[in-house]
Backbone atoms as SQL, in Angstrom:
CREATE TABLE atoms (id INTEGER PRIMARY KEY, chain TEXT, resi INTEGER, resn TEXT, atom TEXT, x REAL, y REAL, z REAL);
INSERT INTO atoms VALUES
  (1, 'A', 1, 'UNK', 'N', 0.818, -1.196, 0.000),
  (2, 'A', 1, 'UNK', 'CA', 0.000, 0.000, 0.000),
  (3, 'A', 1, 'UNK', 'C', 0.863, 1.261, 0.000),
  (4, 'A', 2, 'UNK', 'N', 2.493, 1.730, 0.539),
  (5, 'A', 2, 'UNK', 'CA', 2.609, 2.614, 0.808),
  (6, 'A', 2, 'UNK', 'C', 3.224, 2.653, -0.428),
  (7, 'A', 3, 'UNK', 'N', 3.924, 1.752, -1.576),
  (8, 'A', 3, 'UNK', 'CA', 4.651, 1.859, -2.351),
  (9, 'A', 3, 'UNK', 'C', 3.768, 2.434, -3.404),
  (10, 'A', 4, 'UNK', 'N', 2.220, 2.201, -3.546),
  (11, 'A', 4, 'UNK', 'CA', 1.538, 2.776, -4.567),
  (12, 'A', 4, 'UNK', 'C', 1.556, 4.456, -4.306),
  (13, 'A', 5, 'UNK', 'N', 1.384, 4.452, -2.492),
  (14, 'A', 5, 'UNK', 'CA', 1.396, 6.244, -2.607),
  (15, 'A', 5, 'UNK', 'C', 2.434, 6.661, -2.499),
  (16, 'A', 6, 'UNK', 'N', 3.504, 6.291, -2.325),
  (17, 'A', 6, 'UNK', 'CA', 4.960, 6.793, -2.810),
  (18, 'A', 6, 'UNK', 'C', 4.772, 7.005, -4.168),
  (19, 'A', 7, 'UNK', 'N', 4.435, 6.031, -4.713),
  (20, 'A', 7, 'UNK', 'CA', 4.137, 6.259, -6.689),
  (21, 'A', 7, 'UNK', 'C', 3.651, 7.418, -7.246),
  (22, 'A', 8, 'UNK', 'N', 2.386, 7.500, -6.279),
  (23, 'A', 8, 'UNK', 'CA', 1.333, 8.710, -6.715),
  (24, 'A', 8, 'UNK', 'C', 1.911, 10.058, -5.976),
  (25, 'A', 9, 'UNK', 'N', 2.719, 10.364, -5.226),
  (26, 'A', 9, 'UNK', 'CA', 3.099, 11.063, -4.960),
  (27, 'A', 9, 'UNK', 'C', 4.363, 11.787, -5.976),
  (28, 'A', 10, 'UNK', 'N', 5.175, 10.453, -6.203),
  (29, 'A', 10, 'UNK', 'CA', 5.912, 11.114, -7.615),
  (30, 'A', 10, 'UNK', 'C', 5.123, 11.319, -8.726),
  (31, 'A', 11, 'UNK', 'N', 3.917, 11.180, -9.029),
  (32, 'A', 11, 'UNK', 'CA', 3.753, 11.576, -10.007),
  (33, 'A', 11, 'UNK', 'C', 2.978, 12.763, -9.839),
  (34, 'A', 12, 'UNK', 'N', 2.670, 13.166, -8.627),
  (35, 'A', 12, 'UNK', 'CA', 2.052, 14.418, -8.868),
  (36, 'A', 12, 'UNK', 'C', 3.308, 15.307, -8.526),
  (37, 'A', 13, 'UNK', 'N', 4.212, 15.075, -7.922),
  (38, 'A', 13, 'UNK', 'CA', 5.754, 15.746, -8.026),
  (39, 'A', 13, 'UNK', 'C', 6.083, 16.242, -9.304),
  (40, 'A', 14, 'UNK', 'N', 6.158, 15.680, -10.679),
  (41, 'A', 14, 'UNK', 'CA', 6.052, 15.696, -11.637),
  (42, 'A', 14, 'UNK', 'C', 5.117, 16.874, -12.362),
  (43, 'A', 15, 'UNK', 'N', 3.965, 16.136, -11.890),
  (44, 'A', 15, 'UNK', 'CA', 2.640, 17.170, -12.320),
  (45, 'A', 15, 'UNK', 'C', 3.140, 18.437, -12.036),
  (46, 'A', 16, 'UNK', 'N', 3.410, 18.619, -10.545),
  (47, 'A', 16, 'UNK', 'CA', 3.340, 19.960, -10.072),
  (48, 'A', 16, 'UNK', 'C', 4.101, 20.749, -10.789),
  (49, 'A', 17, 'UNK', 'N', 5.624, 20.240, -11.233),
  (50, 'A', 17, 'UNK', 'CA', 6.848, 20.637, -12.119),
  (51, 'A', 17, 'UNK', 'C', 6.490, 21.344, -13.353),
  (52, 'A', 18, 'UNK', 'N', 5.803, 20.098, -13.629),
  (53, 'A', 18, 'UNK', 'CA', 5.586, 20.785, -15.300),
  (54, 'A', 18, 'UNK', 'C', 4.209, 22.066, -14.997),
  (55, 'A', 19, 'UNK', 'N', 3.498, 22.068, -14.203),
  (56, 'A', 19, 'UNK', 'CA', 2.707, 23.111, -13.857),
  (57, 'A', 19, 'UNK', 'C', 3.143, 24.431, -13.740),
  (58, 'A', 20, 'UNK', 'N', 4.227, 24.709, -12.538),
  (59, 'A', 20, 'UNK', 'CA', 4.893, 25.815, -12.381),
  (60, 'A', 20, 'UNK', 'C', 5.873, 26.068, -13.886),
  (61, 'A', 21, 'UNK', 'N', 6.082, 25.039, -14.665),
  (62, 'A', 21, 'UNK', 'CA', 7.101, 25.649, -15.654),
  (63, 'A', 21, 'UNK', 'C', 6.271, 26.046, -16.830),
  (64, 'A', 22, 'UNK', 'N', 5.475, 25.513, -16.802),
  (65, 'A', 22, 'UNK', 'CA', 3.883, 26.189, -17.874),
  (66, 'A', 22, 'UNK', 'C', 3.613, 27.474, -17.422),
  (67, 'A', 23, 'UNK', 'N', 3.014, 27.654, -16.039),
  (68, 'A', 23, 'UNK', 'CA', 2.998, 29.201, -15.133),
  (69, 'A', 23, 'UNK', 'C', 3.331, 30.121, -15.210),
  (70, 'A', 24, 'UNK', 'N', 5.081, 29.957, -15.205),
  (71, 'A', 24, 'UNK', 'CA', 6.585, 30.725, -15.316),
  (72, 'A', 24, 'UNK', 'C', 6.285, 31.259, -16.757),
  (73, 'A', 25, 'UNK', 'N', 5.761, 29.769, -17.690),
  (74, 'A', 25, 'UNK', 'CA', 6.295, 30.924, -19.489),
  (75, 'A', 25, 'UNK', 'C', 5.153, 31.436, -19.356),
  (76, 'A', 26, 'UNK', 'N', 3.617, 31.446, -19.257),
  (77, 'A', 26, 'UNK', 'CA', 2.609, 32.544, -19.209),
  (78, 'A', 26, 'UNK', 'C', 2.781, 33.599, -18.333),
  (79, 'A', 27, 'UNK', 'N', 3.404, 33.656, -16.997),
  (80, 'A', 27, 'UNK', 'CA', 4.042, 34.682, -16.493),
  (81, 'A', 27, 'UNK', 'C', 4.667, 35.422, -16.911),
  (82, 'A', 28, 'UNK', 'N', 5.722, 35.073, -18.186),
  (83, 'A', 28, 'UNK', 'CA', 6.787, 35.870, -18.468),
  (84, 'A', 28, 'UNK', 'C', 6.683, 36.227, -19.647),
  (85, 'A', 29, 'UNK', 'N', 5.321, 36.035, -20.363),
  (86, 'A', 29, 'UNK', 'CA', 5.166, 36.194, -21.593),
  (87, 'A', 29, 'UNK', 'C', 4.635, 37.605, -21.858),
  (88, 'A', 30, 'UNK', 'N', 4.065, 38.488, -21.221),
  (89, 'A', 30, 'UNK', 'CA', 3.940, 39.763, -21.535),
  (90, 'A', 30, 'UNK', 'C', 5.307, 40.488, -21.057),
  (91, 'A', 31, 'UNK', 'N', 5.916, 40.129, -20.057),
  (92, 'A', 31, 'UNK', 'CA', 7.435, 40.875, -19.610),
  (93, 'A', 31, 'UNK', 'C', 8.806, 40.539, -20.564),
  (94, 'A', 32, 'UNK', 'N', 8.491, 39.898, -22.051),
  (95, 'A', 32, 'UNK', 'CA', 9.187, 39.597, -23.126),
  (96, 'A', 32, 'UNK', 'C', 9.520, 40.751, -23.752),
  (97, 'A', 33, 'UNK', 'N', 8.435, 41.721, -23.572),
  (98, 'A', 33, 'UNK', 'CA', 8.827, 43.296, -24.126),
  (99, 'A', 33, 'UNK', 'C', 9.322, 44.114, -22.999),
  (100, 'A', 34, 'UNK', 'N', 9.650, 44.027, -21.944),
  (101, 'A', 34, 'UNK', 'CA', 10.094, 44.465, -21.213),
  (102, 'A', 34, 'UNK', 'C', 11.084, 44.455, -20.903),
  (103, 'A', 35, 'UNK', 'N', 11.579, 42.996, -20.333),
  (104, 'A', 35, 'UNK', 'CA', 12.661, 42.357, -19.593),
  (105, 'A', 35, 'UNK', 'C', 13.414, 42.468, -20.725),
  (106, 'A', 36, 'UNK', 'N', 14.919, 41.829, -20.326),
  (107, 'A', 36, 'UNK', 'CA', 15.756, 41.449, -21.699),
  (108, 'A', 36, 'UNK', 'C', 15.638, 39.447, -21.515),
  (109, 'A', 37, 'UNK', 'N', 15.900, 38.831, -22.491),
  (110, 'A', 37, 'UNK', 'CA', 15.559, 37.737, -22.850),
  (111, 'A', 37, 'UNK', 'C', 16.741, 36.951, -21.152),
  (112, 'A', 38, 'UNK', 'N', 17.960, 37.516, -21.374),
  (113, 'A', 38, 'UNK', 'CA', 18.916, 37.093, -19.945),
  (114, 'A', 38, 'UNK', 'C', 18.103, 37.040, -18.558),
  (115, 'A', 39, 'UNK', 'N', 17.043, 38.474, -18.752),
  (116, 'A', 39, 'UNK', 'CA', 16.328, 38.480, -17.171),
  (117, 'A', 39, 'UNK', 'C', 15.254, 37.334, -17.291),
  (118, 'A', 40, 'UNK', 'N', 14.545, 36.831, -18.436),
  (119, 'A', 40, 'UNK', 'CA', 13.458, 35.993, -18.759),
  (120, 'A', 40, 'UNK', 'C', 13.723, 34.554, -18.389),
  (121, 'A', 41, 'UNK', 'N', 14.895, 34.370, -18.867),
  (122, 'A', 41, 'UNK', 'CA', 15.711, 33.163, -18.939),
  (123, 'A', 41, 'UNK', 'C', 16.426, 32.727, -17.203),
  (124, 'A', 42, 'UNK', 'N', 16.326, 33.868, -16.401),
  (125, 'A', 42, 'UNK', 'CA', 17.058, 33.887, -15.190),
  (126, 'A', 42, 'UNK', 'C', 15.825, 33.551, -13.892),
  (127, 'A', 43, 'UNK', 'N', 14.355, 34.122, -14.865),
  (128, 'A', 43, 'UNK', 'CA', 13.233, 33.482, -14.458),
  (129, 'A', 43, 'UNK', 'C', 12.425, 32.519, -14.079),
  (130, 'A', 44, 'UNK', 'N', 13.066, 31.601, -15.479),
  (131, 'A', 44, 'UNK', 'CA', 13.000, 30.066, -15.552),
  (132, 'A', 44, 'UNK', 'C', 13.878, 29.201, -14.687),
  (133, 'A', 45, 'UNK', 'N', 15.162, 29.676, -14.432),
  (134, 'A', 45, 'UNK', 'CA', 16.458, 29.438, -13.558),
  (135, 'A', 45, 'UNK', 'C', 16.029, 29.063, -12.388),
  (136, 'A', 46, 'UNK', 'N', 15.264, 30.290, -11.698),
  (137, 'A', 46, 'UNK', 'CA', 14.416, 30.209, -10.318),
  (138, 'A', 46, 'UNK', 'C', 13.869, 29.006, -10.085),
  (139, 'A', 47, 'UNK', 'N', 13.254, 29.189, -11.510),
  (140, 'A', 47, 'UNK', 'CA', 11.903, 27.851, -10.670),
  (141, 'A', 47, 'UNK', 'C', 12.301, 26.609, -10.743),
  (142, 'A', 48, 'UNK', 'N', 13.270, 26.424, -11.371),
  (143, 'A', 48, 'UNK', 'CA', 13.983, 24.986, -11.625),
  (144, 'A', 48, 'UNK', 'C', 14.755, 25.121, -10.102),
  (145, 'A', 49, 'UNK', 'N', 15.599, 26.168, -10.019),
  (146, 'A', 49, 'UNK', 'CA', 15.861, 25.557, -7.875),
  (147, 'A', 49, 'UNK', 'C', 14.862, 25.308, -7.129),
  (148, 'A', 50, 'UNK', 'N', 13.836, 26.486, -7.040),
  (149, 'A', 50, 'UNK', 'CA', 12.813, 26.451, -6.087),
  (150, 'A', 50, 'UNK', 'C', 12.355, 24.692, -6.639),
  (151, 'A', 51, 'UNK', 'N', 12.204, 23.973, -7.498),
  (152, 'A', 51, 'UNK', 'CA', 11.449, 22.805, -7.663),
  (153, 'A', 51, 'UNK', 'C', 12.758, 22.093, -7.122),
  (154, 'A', 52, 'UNK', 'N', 13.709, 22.047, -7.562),
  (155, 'A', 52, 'UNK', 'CA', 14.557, 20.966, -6.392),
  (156, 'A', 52, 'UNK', 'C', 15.067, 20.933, -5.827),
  (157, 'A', 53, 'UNK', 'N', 14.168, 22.309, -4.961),
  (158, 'A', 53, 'UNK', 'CA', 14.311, 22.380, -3.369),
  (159, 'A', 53, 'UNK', 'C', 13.369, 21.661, -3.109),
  (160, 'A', 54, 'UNK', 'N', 12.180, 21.670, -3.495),
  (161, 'A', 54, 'UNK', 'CA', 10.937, 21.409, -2.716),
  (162, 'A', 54, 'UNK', 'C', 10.614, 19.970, -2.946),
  (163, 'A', 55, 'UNK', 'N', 10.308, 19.633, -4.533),
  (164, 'A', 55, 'UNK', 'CA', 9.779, 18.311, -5.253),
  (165, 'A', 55, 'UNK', 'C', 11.118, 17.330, -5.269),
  (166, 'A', 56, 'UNK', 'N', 12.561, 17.660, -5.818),
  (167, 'A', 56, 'UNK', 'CA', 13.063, 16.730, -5.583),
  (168, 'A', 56, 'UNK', 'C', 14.249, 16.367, -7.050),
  (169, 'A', 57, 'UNK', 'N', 14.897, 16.161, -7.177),
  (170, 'A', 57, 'UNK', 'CA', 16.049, 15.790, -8.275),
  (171, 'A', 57, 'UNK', 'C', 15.276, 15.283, -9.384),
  (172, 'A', 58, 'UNK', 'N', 13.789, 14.467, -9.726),
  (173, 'A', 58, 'UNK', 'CA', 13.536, 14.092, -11.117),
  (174, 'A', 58, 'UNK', 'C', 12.631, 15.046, -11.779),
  (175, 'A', 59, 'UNK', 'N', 12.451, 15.555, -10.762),
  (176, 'A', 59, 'UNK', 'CA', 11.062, 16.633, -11.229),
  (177, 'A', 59, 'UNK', 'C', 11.744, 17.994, -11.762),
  (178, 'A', 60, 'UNK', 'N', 13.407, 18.561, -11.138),
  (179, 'A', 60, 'UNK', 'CA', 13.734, 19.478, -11.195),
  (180, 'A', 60, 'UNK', 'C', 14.553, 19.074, -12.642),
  (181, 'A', 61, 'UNK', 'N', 14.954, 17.601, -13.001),
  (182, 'A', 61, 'UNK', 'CA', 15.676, 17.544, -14.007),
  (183, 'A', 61, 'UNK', 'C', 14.329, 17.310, -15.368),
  (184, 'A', 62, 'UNK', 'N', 13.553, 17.104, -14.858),
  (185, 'A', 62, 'UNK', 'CA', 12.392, 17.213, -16.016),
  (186, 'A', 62, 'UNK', 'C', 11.595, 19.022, -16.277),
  (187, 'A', 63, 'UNK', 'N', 12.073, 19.142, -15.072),
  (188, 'A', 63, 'UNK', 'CA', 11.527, 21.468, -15.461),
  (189, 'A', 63, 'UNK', 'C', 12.659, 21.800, -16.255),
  (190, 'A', 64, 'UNK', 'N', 14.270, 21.408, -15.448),
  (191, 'A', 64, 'UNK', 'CA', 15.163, 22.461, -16.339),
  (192, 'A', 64, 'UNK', 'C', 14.663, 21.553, -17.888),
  (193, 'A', 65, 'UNK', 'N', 14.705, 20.634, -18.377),
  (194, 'A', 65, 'UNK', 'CA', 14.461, 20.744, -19.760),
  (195, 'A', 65, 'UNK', 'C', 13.154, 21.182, -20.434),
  (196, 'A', 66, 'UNK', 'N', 12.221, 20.857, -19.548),
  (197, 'A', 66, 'UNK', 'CA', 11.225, 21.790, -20.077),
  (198, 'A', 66, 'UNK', 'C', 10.777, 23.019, -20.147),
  (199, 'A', 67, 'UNK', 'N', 11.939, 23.796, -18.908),
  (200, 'A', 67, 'UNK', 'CA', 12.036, 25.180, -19.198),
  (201, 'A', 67, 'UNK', 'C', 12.911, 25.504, -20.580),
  (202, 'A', 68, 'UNK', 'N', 13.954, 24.850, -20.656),
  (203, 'A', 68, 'UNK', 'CA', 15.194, 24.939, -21.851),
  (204, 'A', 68, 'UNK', 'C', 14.180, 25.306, -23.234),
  (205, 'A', 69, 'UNK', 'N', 13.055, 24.377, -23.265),
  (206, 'A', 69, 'UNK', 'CA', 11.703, 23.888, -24.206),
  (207, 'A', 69, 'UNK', 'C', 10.690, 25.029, -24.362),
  (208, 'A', 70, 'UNK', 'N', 10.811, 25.438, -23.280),
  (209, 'A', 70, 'UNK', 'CA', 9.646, 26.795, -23.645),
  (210, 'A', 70, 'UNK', 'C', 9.976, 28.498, -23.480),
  (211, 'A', 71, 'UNK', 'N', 11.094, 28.200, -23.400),
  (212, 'A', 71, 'UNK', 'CA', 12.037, 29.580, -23.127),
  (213, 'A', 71, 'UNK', 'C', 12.623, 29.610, -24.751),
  (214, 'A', 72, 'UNK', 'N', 13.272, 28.455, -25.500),
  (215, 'A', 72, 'UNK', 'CA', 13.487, 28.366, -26.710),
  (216, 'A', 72, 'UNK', 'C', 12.373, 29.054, -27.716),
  (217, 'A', 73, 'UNK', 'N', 10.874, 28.083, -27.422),
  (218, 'A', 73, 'UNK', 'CA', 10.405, 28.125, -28.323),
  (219, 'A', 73, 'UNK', 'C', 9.330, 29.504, -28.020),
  (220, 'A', 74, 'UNK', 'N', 9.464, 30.014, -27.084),
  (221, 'A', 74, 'UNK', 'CA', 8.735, 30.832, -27.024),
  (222, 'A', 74, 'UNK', 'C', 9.044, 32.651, -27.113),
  (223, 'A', 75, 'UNK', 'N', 10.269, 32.182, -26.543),
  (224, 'A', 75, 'UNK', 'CA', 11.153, 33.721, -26.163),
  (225, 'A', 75, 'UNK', 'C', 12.198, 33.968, -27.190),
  (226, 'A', 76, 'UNK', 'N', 13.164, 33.011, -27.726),
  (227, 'A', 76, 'UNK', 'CA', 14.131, 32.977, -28.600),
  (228, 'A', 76, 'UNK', 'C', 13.404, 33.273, -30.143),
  (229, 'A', 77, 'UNK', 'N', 14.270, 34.127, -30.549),
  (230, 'A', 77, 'UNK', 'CA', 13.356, 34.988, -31.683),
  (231, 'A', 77, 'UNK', 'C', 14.442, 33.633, -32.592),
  (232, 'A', 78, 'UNK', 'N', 13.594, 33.346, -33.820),
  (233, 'A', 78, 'UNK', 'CA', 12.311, 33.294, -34.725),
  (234, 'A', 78, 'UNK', 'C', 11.378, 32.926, -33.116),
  (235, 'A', 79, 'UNK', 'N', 10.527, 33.730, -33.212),
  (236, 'A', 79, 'UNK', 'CA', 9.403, 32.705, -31.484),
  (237, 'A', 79, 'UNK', 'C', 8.381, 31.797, -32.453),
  (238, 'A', 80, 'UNK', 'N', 7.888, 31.154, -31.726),
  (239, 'A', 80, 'UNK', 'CA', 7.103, 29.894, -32.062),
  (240, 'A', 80, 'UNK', 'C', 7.590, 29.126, -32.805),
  (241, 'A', 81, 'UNK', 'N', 8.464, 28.925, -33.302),
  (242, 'A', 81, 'UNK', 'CA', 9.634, 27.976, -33.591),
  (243, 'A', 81, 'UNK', 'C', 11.322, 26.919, -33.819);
């Protein structure tokens, strides 16, 4: 029994990860004309510690690439591709 909620617990560890790193790029998506792309990018930085401080080493190595993923495709001019 405890090994299933150990299970379900990593996977909402996970969940939560990719949540805040979804968050972060709609957060930072109107401050794209503002910020410079270094301060945007230093944004994403954050939340990848703050996550493995809190959630834990697989969750923080699955944000930094999915921050890498939406900081690319969203902020890095050509954007949306």
């Amino acid at each position: 029994m405890s090994g299933s909620l150990k299970n379900q617990n990593k996977k909402r560890n996970y969940l939560i990860a990719f949540l805040i790193c979804t968050f972060t790029a709609a957060l930072a998506s109107p401050l794209r004309y503002i910020l410079d792309l270094a301060n945007i990018v230093m944004l994403f930085l954050l939340v990848v510690f703050l996550i493995a401080l809190r959630l834990g080493r697989g969750p923080a190595v699955m944000s930094a690439f999915l921050a890498v993923a939406l900081f690319d495709f969203f902020f890095v001019p050509p954007q949306m591709s």
